[in-house]
N, CA, C and O atoms as a GROMACS GRO file, in nm:
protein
  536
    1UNK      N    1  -1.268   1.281   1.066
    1UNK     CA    2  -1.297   1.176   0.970
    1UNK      C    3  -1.362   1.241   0.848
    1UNK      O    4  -1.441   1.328   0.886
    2UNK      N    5  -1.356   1.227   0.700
    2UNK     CA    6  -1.354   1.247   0.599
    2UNK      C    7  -1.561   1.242   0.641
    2UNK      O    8  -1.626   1.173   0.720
    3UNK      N    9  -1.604   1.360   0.531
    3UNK     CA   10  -1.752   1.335   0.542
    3UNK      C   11  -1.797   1.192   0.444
    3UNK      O   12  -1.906   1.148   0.480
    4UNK      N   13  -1.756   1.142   0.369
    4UNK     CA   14  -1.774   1.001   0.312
    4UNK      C   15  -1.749   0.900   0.391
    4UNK      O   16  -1.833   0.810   0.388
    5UNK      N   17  -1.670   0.888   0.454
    5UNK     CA   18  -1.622   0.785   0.552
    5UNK      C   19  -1.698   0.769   0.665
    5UNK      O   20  -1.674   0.671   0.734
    6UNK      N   21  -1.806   0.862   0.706
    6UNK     CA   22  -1.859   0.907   0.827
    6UNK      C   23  -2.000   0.797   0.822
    6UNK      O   24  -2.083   0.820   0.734
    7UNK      N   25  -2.022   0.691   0.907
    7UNK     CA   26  -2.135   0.587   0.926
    7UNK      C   27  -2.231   0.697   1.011
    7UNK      O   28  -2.214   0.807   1.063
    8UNK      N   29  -2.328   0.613   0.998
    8UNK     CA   30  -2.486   0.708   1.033
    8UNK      C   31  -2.506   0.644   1.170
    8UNK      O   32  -2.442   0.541   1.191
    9UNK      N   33  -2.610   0.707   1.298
    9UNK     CA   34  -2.634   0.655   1.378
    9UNK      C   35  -2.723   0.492   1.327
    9UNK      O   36  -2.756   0.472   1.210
   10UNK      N   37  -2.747   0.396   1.434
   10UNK     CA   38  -2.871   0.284   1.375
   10UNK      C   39  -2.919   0.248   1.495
   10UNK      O   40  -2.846   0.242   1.594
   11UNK      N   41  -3.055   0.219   1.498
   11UNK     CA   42  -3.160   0.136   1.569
   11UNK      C   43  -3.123   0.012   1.612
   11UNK      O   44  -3.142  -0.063   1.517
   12UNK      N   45  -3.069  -0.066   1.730
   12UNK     CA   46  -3.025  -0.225   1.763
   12UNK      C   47  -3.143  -0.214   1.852
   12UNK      O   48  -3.155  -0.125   1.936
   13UNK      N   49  -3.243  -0.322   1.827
   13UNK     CA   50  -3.376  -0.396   1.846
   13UNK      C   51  -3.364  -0.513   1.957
   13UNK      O   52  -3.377  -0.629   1.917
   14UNK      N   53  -3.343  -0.493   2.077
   14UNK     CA   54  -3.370  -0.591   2.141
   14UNK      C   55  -3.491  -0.600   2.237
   14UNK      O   56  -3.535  -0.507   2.303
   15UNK      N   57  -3.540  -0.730   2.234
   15UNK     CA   58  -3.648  -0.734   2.311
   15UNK      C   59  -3.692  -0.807   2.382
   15UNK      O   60  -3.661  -0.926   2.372
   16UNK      N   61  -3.750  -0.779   2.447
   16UNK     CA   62  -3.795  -0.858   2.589
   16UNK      C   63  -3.884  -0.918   2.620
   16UNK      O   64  -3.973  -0.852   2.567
   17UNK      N   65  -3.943  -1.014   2.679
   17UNK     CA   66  -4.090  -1.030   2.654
   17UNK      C   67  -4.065  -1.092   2.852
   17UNK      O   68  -3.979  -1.119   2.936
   18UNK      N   69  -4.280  -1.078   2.820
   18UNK     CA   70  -4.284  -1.056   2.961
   18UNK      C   71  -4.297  -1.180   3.029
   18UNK      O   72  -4.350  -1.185   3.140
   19UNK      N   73  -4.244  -1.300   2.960
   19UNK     CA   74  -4.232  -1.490   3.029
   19UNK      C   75  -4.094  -1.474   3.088
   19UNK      O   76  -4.059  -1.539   3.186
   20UNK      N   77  -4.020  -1.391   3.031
   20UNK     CA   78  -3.781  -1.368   3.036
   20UNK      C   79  -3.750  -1.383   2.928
   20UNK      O   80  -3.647  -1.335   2.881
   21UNK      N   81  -3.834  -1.453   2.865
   21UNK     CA   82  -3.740  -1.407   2.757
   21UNK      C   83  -3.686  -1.324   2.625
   21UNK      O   84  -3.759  -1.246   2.563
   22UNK      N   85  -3.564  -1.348   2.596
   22UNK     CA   86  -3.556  -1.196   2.525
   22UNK      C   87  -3.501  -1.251   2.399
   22UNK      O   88  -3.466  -1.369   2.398
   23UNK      N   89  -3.486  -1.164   2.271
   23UNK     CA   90  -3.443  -1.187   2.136
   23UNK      C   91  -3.360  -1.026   2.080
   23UNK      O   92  -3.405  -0.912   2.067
   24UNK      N   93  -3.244  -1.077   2.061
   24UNK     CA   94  -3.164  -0.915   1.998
   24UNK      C   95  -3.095  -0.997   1.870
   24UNK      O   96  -3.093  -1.115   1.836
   25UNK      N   97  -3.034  -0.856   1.811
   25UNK     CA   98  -2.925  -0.903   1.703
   25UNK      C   99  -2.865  -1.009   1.724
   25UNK      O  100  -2.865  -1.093   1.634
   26UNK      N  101  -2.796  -1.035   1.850
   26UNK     CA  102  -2.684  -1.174   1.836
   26UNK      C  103  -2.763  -1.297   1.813
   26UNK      O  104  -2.693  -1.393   1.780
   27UNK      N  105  -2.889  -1.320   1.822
   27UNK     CA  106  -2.966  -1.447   1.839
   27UNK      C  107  -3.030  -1.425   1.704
   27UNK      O  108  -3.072  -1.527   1.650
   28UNK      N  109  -3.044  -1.321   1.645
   28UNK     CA  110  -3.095  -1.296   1.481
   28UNK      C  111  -2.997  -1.388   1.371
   28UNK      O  112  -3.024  -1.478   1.290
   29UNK      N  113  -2.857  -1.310   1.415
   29UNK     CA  114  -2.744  -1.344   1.361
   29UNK      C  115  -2.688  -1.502   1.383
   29UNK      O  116  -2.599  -1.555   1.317
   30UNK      N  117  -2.750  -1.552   1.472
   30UNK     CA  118  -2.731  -1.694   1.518
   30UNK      C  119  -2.845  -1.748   1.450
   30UNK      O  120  -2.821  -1.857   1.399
   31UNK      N  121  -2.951  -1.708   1.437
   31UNK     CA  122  -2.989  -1.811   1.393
   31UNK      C  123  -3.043  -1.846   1.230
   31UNK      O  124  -3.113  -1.933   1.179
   32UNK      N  125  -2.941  -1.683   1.166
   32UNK     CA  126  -2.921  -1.716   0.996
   32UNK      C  127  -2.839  -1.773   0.988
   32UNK      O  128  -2.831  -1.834   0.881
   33UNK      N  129  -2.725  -1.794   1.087
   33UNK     CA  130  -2.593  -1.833   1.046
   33UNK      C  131  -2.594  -2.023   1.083
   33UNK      O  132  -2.520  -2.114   1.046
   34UNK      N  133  -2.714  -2.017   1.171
   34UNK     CA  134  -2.790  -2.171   1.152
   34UNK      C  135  -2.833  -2.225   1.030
   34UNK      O  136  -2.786  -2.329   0.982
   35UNK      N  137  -2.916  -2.163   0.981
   35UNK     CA  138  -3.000  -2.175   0.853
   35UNK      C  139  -2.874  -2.202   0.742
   35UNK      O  140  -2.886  -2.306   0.678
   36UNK      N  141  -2.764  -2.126   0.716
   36UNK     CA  142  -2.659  -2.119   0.675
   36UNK      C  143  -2.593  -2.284   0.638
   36UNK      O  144  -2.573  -2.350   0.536
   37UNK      N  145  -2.572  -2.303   0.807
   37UNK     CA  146  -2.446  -2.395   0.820
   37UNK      C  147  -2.553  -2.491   0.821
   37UNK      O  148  -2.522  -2.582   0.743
   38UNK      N  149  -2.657  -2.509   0.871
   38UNK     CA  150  -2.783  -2.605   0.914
   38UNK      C  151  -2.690  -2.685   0.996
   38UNK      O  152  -2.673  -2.803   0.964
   39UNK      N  153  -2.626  -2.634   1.103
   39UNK     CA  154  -2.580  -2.702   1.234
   39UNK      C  155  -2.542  -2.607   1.320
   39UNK      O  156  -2.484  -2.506   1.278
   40UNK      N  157  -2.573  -2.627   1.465
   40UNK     CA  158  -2.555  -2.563   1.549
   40UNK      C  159  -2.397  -2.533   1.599
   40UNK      O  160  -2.365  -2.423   1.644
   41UNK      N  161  -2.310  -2.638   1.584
   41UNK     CA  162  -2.183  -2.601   1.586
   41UNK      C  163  -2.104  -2.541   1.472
   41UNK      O  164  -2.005  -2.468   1.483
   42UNK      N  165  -2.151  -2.574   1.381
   42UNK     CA  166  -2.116  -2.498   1.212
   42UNK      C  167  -2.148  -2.353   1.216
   42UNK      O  168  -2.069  -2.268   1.174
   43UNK      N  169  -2.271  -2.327   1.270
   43UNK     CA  170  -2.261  -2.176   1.316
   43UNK      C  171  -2.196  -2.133   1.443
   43UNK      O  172  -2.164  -2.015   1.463
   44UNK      N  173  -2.172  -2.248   1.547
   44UNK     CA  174  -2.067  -2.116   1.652
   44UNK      C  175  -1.943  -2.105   1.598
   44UNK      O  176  -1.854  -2.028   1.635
   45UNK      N  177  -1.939  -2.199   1.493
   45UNK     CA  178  -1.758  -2.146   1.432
   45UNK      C  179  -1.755  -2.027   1.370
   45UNK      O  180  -1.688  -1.929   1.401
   46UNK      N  181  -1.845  -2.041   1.262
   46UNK     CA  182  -1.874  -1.932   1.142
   46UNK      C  183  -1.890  -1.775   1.238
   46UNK      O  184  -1.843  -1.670   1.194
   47UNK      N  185  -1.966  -1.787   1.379
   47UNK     CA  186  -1.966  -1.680   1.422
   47UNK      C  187  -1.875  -1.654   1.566
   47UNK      O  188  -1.872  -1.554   1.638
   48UNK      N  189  -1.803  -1.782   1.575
   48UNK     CA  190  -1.712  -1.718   1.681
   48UNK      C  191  -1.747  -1.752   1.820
   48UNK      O  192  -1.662  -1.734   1.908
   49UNK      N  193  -1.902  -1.815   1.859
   49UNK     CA  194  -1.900  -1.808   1.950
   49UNK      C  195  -1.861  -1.977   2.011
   49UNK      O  196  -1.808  -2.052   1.930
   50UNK      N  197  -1.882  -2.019   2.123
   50UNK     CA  198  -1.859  -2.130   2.160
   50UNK      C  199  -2.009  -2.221   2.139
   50UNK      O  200  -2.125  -2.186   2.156
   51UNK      N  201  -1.956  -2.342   2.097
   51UNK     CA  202  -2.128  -2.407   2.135
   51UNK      C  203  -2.181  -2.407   2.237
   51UNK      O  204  -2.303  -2.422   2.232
   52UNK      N  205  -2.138  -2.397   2.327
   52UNK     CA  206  -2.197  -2.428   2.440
   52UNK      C  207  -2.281  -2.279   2.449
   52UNK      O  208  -2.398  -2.286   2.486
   53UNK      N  209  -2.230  -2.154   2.418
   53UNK     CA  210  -2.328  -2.045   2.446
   53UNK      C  211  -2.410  -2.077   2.322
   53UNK      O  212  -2.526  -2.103   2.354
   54UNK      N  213  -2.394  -2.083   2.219
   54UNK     CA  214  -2.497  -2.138   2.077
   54UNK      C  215  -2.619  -2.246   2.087
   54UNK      O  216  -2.726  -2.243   2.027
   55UNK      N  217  -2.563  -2.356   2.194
   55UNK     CA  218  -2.690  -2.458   2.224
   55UNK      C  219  -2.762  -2.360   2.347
   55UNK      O  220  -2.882  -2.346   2.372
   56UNK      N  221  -2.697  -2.326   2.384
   56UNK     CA  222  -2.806  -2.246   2.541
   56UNK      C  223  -2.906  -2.157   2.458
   56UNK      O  224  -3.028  -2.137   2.463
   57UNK      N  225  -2.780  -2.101   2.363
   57UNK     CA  226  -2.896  -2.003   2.322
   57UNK      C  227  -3.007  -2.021   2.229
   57UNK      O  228  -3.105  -1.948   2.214
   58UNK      N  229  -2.969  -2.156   2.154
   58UNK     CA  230  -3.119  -2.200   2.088
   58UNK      C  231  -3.186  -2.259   2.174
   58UNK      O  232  -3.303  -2.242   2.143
   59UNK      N  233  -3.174  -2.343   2.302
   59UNK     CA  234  -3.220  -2.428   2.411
   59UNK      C  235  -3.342  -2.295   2.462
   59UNK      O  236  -3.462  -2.316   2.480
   60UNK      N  237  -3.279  -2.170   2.476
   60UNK     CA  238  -3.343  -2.074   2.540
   60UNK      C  239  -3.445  -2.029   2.425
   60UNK      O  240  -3.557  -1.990   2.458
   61UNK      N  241  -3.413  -2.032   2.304
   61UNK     CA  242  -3.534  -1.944   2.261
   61UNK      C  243  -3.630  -2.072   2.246
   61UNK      O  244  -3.747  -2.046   2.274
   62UNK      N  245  -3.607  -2.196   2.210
   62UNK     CA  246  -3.705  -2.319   2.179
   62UNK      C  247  -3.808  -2.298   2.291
   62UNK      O  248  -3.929  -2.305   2.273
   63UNK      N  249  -3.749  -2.272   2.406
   63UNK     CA  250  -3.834  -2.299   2.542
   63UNK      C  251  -3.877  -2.137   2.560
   63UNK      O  252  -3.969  -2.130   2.641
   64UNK      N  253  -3.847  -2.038   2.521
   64UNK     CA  254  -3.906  -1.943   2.489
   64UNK      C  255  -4.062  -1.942   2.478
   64UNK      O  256  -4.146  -1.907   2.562
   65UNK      N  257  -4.077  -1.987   2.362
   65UNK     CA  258  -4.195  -1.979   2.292
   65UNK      C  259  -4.291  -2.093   2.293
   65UNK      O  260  -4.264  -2.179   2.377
   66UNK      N  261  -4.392  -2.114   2.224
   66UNK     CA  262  -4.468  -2.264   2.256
   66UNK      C  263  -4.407  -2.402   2.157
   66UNK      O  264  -4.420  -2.523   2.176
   67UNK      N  265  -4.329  -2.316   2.029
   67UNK     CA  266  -4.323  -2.383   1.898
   67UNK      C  267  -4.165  -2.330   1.905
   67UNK      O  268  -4.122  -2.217   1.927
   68UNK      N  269  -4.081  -2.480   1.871
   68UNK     CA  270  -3.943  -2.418   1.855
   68UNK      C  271  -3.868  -2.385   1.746
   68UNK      O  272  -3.856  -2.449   1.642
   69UNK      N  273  -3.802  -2.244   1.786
   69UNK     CA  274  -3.730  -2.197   1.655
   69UNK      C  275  -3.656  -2.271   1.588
   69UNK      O  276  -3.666  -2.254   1.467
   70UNK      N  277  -3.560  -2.375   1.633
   70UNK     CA  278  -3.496  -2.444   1.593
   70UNK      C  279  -3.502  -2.565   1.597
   70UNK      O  280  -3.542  -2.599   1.708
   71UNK      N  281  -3.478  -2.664   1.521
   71UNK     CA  282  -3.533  -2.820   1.529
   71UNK      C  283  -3.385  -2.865   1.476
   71UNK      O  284  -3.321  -2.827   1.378
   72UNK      N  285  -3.348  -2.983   1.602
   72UNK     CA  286  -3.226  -3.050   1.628
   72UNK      C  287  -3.214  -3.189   1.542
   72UNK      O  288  -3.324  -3.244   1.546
   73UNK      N  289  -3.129  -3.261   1.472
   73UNK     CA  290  -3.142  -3.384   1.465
   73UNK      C  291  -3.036  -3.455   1.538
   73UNK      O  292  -2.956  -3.504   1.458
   74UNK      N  293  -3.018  -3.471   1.614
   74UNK     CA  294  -2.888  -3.529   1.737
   74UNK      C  295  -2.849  -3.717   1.660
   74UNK      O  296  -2.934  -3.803   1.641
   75UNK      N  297  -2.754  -3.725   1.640
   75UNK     CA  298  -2.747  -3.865   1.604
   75UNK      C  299  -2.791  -3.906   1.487
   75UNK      O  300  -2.827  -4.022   1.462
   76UNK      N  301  -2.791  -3.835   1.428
   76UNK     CA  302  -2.847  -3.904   1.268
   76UNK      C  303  -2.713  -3.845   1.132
   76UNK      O  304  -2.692  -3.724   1.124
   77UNK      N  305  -2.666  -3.905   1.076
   77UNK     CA  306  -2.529  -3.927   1.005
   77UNK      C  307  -2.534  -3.776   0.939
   77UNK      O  308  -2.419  -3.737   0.918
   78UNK      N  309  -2.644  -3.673   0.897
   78UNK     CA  310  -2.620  -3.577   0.828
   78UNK      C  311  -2.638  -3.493   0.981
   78UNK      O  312  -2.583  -3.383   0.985
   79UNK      N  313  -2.694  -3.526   1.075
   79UNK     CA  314  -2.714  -3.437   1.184
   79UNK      C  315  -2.781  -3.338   1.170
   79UNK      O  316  -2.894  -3.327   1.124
   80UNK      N  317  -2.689  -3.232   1.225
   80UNK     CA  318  -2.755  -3.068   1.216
   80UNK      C  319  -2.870  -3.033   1.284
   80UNK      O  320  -2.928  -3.104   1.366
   81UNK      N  321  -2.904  -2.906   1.243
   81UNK     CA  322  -3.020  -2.780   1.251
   81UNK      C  323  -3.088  -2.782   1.171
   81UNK      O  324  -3.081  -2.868   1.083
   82UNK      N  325  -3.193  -2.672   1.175
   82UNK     CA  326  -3.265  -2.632   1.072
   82UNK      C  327  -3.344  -2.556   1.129
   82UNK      O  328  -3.387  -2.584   1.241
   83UNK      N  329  -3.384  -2.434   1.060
   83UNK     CA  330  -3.508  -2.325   1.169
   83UNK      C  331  -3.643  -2.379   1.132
   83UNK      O  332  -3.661  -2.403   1.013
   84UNK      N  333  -3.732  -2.400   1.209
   84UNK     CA  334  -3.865  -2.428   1.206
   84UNK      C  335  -3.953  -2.354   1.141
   84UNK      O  336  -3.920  -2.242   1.177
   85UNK      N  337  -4.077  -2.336   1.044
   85UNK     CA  338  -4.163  -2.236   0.999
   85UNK      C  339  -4.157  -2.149   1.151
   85UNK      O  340  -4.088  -2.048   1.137
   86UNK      N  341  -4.192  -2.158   1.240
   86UNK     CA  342  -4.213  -2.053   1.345
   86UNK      C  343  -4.089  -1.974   1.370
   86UNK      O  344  -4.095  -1.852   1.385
   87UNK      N  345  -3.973  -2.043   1.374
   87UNK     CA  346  -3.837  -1.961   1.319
   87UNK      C  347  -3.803  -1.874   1.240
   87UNK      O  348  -3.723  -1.782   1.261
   88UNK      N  349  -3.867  -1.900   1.134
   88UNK     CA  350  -3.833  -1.833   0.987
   88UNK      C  351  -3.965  -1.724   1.024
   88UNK      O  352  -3.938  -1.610   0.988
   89UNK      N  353  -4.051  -1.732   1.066
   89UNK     CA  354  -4.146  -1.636   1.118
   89UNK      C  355  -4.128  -1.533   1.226
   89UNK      O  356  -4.182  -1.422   1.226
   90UNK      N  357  -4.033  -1.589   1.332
   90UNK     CA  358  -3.999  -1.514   1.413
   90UNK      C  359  -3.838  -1.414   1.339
   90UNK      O  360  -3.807  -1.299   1.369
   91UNK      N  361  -3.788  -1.476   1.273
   91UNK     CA  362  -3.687  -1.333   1.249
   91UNK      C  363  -3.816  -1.287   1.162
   91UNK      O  364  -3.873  -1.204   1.233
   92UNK      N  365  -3.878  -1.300   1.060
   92UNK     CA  366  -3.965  -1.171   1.024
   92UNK      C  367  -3.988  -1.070   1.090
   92UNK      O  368  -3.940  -0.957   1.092
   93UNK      N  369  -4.077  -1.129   1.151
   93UNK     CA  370  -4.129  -1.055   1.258
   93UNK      C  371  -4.041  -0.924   1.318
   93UNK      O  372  -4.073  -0.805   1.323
   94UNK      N  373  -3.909  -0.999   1.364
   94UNK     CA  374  -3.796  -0.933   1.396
   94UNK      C  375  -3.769  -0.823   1.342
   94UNK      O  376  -3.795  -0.712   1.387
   95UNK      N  377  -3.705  -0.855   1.223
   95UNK     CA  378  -3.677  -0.752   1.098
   95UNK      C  379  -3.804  -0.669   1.065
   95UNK      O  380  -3.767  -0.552   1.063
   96UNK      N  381  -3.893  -0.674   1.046
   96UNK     CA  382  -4.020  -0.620   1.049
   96UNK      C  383  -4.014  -0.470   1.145
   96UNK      O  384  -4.004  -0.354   1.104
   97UNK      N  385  -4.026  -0.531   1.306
   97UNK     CA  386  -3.980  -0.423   1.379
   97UNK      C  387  -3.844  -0.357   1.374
   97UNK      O  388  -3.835  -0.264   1.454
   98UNK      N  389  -3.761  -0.376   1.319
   98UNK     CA  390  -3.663  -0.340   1.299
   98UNK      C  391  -3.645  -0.237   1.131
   98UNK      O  392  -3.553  -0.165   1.093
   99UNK      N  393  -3.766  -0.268   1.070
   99UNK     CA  394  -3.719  -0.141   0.959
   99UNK      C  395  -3.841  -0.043   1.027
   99UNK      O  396  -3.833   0.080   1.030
  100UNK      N  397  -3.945  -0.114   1.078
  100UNK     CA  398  -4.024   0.014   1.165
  100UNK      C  399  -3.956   0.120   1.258
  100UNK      O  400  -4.010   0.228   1.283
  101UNK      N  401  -3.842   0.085   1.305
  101UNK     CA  402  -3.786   0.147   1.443
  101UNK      C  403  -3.694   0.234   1.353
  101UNK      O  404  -3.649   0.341   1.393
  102UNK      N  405  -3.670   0.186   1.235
  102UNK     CA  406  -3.547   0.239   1.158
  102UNK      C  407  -3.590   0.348   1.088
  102UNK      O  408  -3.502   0.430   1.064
  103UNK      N  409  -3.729   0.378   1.036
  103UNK     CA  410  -3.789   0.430   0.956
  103UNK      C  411  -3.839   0.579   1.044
  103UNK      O  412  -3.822   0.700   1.028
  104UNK      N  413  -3.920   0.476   1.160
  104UNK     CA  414  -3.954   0.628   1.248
  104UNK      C  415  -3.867   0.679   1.325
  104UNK      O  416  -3.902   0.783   1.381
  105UNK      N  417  -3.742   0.631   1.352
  105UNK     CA  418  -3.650   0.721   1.380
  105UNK      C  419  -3.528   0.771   1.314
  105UNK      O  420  -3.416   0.782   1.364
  106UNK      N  421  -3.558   0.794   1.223
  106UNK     CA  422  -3.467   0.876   1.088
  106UNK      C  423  -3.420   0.944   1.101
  106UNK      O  424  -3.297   0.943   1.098
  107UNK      N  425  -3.532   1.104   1.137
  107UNK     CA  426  -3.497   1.208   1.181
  107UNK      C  427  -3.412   1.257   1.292
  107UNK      O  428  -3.332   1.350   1.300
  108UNK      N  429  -3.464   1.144   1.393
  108UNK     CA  430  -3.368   1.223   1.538
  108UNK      C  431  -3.264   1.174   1.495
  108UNK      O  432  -3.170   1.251   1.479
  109UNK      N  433  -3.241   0.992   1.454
  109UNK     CA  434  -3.086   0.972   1.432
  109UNK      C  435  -3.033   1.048   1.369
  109UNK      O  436  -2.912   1.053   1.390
  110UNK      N  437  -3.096   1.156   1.251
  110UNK     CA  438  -2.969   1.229   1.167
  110UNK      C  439  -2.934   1.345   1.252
  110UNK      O  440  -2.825   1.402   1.247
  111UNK      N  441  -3.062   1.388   1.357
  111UNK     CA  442  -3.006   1.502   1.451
  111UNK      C  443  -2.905   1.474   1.508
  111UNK      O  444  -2.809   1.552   1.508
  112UNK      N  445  -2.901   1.310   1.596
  112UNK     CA  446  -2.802   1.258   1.662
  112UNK      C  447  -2.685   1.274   1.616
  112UNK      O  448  -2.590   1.299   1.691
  113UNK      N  449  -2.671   1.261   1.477
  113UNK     CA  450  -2.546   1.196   1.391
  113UNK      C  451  -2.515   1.324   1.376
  113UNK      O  452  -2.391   1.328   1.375
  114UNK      N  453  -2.554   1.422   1.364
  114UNK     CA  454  -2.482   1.578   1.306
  114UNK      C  455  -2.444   1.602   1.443
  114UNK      O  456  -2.359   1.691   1.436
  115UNK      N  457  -2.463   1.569   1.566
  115UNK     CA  458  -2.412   1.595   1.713
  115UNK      C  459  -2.294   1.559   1.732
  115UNK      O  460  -2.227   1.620   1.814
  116UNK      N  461  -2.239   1.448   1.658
  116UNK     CA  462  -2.109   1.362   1.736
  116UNK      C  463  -2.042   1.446   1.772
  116UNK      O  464  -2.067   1.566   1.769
  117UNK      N  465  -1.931   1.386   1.818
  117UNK     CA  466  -1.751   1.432   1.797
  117UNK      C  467  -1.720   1.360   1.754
  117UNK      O  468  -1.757   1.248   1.789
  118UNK      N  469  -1.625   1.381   1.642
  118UNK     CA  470  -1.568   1.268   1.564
  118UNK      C  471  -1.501   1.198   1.642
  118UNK      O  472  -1.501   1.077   1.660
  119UNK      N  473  -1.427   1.300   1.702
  119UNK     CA  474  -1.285   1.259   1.767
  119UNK      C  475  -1.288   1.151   1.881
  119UNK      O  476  -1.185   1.090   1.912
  120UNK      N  477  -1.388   1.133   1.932
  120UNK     CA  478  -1.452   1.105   2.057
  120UNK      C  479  -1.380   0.883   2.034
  120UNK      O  480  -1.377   0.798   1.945
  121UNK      N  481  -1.350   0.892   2.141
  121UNK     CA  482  -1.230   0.760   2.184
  121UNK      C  483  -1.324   0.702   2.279
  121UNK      O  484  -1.355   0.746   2.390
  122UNK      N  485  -1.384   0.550   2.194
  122UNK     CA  486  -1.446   0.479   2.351
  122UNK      C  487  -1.336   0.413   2.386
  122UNK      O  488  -1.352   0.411   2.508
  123UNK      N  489  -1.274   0.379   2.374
  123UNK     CA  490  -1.164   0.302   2.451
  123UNK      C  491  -1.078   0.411   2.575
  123UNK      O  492  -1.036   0.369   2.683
  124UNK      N  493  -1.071   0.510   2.544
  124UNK     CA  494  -1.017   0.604   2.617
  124UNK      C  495  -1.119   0.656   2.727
  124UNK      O  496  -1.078   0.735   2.812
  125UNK      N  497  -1.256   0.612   2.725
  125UNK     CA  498  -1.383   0.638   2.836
  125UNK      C  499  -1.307   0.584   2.975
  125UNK      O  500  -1.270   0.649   3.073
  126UNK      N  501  -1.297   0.448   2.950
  126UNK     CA  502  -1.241   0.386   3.078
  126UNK      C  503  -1.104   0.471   3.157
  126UNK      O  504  -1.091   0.467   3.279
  127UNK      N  505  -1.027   0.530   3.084
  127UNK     CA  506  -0.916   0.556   3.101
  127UNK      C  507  -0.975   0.738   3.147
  127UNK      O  508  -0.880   0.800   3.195
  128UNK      N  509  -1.052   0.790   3.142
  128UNK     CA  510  -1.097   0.921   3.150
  128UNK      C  511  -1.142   0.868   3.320
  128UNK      O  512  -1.105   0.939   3.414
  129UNK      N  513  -1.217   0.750   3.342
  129UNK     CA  514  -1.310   0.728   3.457
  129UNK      C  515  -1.207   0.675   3.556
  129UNK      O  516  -1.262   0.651   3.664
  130UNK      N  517  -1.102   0.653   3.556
  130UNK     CA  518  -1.029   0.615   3.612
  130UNK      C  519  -0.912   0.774   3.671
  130UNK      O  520  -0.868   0.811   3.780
  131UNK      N  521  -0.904   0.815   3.560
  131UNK     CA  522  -0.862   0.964   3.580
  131UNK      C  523  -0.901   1.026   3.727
  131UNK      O  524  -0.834   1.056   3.827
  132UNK      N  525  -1.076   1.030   3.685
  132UNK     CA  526  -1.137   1.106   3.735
  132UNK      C  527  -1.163   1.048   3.897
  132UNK      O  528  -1.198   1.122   3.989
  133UNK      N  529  -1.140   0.902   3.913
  133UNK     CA  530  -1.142   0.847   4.034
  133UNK      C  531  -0.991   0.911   4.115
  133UNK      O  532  -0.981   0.931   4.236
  134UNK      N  533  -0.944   0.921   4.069
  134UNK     CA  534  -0.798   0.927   4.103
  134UNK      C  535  -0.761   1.070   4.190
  134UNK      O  536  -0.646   1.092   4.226
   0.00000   0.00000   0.00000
C-alpha cells in the first residue's frame, strides 16, 4: 500500500463499569446519531441498526446510571428522543478519555504502525485456522 494511503494505528475506548454496565463507540455513535435524528428509530435507520437493539440499548444505558441519558417522548405527535444534560455529559466525559488514551499512546501506536504487514488479509485469518485444523 502506497505510504499516503497507509491509516495509523487508533485507541477504541470501551468501558466497563463495576454495576455491568458498559459504554463503547457503538453507543457513542448511537447516541449522536440520536441527538441528530432526535428519535430513536430515526437513528437505527441512519445507523443501520434495528430498533429493537437501539431501544435496548438506550433502555440499558438509562438504567445504567442514576440520571437517564436519553429522555423518550412515546405518544406525543412530534414524538422522539433527545439526550438529557447527563447525556450530553456523559459522551464528554467519553471523548475526554478518549483523546487522553489517544495522546498517551502515540508513541507505541506509531511503533505498532511501523510493525504491520501491509499485506496481512483478515478475512483470510479464518481460512489460515481452518488450514491449520485440517
Amino acid at each position: 500500500m502506497p505510504e499516503s494511503k497507509r491509516q495509523t494505528a487508533a485507541v477504541a475506548i470501551g468501558l466497563q463499569f463495576p454495576n455491568g454496565g458498559a459504554l463503547g463507540p457503538e453507543d457513542i455513535a448511537m447516541i449522536d446519531m440520536i441527538r441528530k435524528e432526535r428519535s430513536i428509530i430515526g437513528a437505527s435507520r441512519a445507523i443501520g441498526l434495528s430498533y429493537r437493539k437501539c431501544w435496548l440499548t438506550v433502555d440499558a444505558l438509562n438504567r445504567c446510571f442514576e440520571s437517564p441519558v436519553v429522555a423518550t417522548f412515546p405518544g406525543r405527535r412530534a414524538g422522539g428522543a433527545e439526550i438529557t444534560q447527563f447525556g450530553e455529559r456523559l459522551v464528554a466525559l467519553y471523548r475526554s478519555i478518549e483523546r487522553h488514551a489517544a495522546a498517551s499512546s502515540r508513541t507505541s501506536l506509531e511503533e505498532l504502525n511501523a510493525s504491520l504487514d501491509w499485506s496481512f488479509d483478515p478475512k483470510a485469518r479464518g481460512a489460515a485456522a481452518e488450514r491449520d485444523l485440517a
